[in-house]
N, CA, C and O atoms as a DFTB+ gen file, in Angstrom:
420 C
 N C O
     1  1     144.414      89.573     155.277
     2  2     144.970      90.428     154.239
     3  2     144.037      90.374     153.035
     4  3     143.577      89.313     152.612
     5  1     143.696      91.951     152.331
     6  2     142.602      91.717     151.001
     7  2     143.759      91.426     150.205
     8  3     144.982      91.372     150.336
     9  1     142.805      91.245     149.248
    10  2     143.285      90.833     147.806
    11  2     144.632      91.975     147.290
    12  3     145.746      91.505     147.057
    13  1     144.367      93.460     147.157
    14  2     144.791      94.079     146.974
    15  2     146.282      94.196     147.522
    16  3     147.246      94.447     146.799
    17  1     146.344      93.972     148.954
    18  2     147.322      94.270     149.662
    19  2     148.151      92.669     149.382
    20  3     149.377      92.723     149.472
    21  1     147.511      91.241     149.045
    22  2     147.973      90.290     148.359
    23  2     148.766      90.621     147.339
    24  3     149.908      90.186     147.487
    25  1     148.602      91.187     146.425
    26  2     148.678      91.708     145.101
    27  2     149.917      92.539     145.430
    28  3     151.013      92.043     145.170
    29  1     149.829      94.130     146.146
    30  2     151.177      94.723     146.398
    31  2     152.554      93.758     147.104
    32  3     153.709      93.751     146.680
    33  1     151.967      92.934     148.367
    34  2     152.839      92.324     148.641
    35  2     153.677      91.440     147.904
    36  3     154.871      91.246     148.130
    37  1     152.775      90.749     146.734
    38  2     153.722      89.968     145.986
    39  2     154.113      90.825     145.056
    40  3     154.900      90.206     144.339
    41  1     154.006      91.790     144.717
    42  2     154.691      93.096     143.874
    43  2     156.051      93.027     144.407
    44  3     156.990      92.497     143.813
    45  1     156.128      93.700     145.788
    46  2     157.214      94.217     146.416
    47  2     157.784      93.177     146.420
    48  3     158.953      93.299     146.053
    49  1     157.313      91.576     146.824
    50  2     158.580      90.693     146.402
    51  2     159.159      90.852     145.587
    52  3     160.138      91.550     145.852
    53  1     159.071      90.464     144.324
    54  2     159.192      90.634     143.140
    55  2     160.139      91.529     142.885
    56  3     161.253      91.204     142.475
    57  1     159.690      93.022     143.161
    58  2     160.835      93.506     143.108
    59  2     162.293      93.580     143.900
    60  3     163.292      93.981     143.303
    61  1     162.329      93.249     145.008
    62  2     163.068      93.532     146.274
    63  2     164.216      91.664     145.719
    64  3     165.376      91.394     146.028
    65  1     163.463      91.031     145.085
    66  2     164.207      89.892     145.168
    67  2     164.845      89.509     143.873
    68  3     165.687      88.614     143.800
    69  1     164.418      90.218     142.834
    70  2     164.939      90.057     141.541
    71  2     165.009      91.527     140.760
    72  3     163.872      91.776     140.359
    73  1     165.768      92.396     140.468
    74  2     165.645      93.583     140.044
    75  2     166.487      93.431     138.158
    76  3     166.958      94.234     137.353
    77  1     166.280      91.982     138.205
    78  2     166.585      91.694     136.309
    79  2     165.195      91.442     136.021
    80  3     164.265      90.950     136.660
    81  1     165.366      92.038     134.606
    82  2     164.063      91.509     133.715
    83  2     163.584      90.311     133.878
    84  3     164.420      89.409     133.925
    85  1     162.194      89.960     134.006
    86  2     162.153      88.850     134.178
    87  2     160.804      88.727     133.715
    88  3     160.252      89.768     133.360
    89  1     160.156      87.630     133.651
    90  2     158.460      87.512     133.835
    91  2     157.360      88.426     134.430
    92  3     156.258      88.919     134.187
    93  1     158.072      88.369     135.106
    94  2     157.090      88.695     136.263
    95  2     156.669      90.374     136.290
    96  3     157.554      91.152     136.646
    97  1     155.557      90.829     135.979
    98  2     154.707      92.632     135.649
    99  2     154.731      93.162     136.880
   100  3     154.572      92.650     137.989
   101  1     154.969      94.344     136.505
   102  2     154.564      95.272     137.770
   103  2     152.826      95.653     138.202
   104  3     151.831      95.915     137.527
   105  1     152.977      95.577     139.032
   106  2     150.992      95.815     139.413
   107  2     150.774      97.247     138.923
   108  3     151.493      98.228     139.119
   109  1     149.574      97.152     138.210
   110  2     148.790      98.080     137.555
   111  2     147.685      98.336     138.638
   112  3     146.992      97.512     139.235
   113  1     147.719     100.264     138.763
   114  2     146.874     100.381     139.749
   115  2     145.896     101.731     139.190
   116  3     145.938     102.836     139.730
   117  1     145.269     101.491     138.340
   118  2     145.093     103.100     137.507
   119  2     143.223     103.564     137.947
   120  3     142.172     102.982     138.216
   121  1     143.512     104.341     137.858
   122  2     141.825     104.855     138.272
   123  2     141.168     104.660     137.076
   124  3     141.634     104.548     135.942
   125  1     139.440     104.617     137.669
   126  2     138.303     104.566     136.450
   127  2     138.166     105.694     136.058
   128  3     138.879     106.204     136.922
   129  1     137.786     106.664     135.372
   130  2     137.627     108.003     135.219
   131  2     136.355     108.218     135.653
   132  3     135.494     107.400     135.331
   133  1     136.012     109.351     136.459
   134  2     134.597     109.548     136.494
   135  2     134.077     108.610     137.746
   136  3     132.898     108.530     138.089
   137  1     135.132     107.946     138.337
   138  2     134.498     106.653     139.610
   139  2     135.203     106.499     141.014
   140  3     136.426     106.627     141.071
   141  1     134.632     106.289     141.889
   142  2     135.334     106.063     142.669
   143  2     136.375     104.733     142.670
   144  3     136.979     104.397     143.688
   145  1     136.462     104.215     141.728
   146  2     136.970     102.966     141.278
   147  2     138.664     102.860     140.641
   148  3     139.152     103.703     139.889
   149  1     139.268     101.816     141.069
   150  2     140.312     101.578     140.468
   151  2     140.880     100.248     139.559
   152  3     140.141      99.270     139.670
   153  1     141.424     100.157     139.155
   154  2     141.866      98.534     138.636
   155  2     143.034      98.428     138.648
   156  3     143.808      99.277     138.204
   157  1     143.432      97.088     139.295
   158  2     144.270      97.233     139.686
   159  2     144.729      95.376     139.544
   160  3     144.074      94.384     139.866
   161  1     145.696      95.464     139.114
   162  2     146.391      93.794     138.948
   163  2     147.534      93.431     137.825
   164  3     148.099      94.405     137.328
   165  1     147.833      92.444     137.486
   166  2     148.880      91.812     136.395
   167  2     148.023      90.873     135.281
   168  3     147.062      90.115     135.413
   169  1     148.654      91.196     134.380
   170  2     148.822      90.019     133.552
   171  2     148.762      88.764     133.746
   172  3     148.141      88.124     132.898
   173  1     149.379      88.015     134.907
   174  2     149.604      86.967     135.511
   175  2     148.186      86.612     136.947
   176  3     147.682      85.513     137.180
   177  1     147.881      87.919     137.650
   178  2     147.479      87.460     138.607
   179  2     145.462      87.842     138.149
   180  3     144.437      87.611     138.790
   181  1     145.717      88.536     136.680
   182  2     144.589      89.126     136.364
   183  2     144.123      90.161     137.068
   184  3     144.583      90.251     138.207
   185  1     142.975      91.358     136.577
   186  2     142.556      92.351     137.173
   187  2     140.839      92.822     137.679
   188  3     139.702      92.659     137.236
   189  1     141.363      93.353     138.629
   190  2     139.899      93.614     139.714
   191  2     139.571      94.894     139.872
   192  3     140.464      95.731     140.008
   193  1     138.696      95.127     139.876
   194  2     138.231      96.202     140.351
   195  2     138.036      96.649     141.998
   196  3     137.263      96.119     142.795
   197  1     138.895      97.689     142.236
   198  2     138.682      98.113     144.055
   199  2     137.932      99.055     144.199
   200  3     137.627      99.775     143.248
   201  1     137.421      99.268     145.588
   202  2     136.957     100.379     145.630
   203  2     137.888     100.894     147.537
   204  3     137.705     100.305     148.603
   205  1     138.489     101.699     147.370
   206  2     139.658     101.416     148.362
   207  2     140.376     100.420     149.011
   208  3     141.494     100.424     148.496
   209  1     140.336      99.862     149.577
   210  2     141.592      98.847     150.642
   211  2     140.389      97.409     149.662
   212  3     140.787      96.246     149.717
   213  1     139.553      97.601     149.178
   214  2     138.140      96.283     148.870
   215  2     138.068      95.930     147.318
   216  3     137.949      96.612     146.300
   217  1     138.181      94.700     147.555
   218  2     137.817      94.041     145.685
   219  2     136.624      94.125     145.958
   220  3     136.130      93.778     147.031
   221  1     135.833      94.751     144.697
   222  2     134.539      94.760     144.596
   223  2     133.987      93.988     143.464
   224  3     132.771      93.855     143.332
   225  1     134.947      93.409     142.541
   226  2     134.616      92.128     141.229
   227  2     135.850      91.127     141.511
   228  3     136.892      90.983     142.151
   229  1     134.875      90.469     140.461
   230  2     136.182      89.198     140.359
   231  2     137.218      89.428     139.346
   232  3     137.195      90.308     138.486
   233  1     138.129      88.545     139.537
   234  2     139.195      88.883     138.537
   235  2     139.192      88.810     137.104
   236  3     138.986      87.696     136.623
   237  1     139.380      89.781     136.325
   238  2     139.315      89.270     134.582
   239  2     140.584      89.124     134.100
   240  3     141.614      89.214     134.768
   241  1     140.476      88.844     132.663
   242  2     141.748      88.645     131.965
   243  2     142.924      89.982     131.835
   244  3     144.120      90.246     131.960
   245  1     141.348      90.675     131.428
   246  2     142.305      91.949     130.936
   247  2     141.720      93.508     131.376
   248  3     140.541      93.617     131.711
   249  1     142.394      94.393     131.356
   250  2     141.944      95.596     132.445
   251  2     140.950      96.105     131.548
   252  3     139.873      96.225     132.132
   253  1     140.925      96.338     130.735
   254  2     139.286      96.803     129.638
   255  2     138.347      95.557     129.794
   256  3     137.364      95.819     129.101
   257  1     138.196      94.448     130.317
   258  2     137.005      93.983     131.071
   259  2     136.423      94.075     132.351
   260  3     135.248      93.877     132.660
   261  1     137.442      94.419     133.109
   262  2     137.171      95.164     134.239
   263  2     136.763      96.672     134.479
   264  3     136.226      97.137     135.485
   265  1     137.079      97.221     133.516
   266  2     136.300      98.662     133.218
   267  2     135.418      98.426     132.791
   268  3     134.654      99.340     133.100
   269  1     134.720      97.458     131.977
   270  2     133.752      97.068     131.168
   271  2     132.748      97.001     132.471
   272  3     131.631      97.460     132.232
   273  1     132.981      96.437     134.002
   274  2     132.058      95.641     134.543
   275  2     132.082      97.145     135.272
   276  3     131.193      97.057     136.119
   277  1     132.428      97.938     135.324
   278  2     132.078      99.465     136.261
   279  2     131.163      99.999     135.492
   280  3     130.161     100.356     136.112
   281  1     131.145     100.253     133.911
   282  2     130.727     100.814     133.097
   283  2     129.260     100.555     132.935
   284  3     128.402     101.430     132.824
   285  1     129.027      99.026     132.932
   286  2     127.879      98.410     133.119
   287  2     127.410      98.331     134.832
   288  3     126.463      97.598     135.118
   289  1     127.823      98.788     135.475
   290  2     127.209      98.642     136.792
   291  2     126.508      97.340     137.009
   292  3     125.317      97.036     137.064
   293  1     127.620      96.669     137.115
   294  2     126.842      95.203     137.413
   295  2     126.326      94.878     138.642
   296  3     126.612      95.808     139.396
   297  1     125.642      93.937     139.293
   298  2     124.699      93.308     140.756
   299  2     126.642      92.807     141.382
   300  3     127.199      92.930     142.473
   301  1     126.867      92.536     140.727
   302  2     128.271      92.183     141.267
   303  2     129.327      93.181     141.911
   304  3     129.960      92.919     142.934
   305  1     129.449      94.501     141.096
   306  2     129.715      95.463     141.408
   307  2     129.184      96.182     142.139
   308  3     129.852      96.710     143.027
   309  1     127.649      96.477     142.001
   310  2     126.920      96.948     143.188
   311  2     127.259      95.804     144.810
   312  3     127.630      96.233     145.902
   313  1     127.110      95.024     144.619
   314  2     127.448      94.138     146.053
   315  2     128.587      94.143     146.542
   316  3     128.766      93.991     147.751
   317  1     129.642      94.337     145.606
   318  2     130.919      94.372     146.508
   319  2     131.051      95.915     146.715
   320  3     132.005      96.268     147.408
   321  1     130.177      96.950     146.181
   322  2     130.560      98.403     147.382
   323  2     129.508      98.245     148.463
   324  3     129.475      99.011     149.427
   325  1     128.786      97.409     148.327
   326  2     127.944      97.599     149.389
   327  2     128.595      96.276     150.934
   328  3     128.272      96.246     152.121
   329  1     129.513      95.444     150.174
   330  2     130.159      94.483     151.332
   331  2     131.299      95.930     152.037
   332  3     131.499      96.117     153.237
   333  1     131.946      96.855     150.768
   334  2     133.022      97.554     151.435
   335  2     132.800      98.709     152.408
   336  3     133.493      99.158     153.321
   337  1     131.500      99.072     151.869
   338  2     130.595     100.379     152.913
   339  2     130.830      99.565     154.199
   340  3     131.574      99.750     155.161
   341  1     129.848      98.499     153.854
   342  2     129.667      97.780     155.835
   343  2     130.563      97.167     155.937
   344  3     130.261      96.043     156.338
   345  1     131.802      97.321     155.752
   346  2     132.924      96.927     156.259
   347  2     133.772      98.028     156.970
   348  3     134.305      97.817     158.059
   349  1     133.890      99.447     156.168
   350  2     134.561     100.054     156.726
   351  2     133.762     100.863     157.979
   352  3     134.409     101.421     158.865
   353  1     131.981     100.864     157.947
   354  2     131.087     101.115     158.665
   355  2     131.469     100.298     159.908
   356  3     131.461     100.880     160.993
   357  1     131.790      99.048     159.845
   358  2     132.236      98.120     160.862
   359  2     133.647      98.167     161.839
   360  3     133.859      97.977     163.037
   361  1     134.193      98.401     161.072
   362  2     135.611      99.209     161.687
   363  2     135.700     100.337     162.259
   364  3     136.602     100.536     163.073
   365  1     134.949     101.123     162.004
   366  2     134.834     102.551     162.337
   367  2     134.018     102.129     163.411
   368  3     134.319     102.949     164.279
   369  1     133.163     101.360     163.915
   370  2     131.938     100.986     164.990
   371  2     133.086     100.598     166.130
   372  3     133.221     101.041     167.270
   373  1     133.768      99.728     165.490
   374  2     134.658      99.233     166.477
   375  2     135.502      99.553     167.182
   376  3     135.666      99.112     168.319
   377  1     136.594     100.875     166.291
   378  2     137.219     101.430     166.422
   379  2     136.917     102.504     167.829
   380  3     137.572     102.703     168.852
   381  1     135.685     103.028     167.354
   382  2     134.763     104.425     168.434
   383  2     134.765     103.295     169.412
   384  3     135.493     103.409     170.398
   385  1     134.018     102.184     169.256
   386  2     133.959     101.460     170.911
   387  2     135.390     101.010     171.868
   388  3     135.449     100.989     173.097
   389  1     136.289     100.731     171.069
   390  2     137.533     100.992     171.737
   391  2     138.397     101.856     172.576
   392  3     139.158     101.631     173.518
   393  1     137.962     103.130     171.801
   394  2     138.578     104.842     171.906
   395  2     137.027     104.652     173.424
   396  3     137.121     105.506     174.306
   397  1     136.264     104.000     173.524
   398  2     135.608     104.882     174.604
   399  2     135.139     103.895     175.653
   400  3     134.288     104.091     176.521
   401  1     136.061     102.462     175.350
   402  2     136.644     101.647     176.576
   403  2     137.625     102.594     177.454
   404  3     137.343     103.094     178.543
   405  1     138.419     102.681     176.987
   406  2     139.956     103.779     177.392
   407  2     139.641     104.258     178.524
   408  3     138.954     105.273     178.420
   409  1     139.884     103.913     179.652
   410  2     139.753     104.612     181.332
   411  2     140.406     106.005     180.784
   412  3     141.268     106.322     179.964
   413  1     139.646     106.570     181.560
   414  2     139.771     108.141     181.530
   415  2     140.230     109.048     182.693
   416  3     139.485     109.319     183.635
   417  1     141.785     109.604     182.552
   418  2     142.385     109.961     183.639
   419  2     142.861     109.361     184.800
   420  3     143.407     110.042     185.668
């Protein structure tokens, strides 16, 4: 499980198990403008930058430092779209070799 889907899942706890005010933030999931990028996290669990289903930074305090690190195009940011390219490049490889295991007729 990524980070992200970490992140919703303990969302949906959260809500599903306590629906009083409480501590605990709702996940922030808002787009970069202008990026293929999102940010997405709490207060509590801190925020990352995705680039679909993929964390592509580490976590900051606050969501204007994580826009900060898109803005600046960091080696950090460049590496985690380039881990999420050959990842979903990898799935998709795998996927086609599966679909054309499949006995036919």
């Amino acid at each position: 499980m990524n980070k992200v889907q970490e992140l919703q899942t303990q969302n949906n706890k959260t809500e599903s198990g306590n629906n009083s005010n409480s501590s605990q933030e709702l996940l922030t999931n808002n787009p970069v403008p202008g990026t293929p990028f999102r940010i997405v996290g709490t207060q509590e669990t801190g925020f990352m930058v995705t680039l679909g289903r993929y964390q592509v930074t580490k976590r900051y305090k606050w969501p204007e430092e994580a826009e900060e690190a898109v803005n600046e195009k960091t080696y950090e940011l460049l590496l985690g779209c380039m881990y999420a390219i050959l990842a979903d490049h990898e799935a998709a490889m795998e996927a086609e070799q599966a679909v054309k295991e499949i006995p036919q007729g």
